[in-house]
C-alpha positions as CSV (number, residue, x, y, z in Angstrom):
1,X,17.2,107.6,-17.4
2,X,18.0,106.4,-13.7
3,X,18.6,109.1,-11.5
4,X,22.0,109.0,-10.0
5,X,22.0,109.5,-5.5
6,X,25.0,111.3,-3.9
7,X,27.2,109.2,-2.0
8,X,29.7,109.1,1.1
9,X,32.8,106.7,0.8
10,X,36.3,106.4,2.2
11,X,39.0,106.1,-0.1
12,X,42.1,104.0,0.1
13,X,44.1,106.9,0.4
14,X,41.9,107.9,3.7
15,X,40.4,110.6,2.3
16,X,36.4,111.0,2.3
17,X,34.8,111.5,-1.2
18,X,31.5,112.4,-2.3
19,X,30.4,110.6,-5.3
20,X,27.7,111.2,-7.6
21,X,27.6,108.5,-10.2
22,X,30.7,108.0,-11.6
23,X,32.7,110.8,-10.3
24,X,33.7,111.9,-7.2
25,X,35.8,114.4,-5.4
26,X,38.0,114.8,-2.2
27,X,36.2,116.4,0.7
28,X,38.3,119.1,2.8
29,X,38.3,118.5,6.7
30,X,36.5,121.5,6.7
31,X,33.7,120.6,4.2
32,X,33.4,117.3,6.2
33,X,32.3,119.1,9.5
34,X,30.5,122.2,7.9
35,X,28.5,119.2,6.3
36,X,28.1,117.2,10.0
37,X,29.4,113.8,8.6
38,X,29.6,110.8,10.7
39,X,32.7,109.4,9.1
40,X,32.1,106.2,11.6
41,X,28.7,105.6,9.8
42,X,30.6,104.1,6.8
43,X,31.9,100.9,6.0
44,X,35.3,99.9,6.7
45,X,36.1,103.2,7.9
46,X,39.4,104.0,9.1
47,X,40.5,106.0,11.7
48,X,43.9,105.9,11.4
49,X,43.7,106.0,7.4
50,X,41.7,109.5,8.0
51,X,44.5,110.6,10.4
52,X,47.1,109.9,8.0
53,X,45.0,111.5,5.4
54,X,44.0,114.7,7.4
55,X,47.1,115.0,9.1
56,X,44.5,115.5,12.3
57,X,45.8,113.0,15.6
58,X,43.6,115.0,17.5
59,X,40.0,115.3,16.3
60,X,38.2,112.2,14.4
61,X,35.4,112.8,12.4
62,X,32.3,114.0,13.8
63,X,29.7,112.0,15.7
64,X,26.3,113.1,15.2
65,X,23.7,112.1,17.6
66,X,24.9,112.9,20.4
67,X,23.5,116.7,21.8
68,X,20.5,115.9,19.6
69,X,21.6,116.3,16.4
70,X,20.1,113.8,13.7
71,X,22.2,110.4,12.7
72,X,23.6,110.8,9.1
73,X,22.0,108.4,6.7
74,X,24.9,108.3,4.0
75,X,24.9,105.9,0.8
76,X,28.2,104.2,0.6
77,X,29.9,103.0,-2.3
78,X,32.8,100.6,-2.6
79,X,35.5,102.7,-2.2
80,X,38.7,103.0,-4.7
């Protein structure tokens, strides 16, 4: 049986998900900085999407790396 890997993706709605094979779930804003996500770091993210989503003009996702804090190495799956 193939082991399933979390995953990181941007819906169209704006929202980020975590998936784990085929389900996945709506992150909070909160769970999304407790969890140090570099929203950037996936493909064809959208700021303004997340903005809409989040109702949040002023504070983006965060950006790891900066300050010494490690890059986020997130699996990304086509989002839907």
């Amino acid at each position: 049986m193939a082991k399933s890997i979390p995953f990181f993706f941007q819906s169209r709605s704006g929202h980020i998900r975590l998936g784990y094979g085929n389900v996945s779930t709506i992150l909070t804003r909160e769970q999304i900085d407790e969890l140090h996500i570099d929203c950037y770091s996936l493909s064809d993210f959208s700021h303004d999407d997340f903005v809409k989503a989040y109702s949040t003009p002023n504070k983006a996702c965060t950006r790891l790396g900066a300050g010494g804090a490690s890059e986020s190495k997130n699996t990304v799956a086509p989002s839907g």
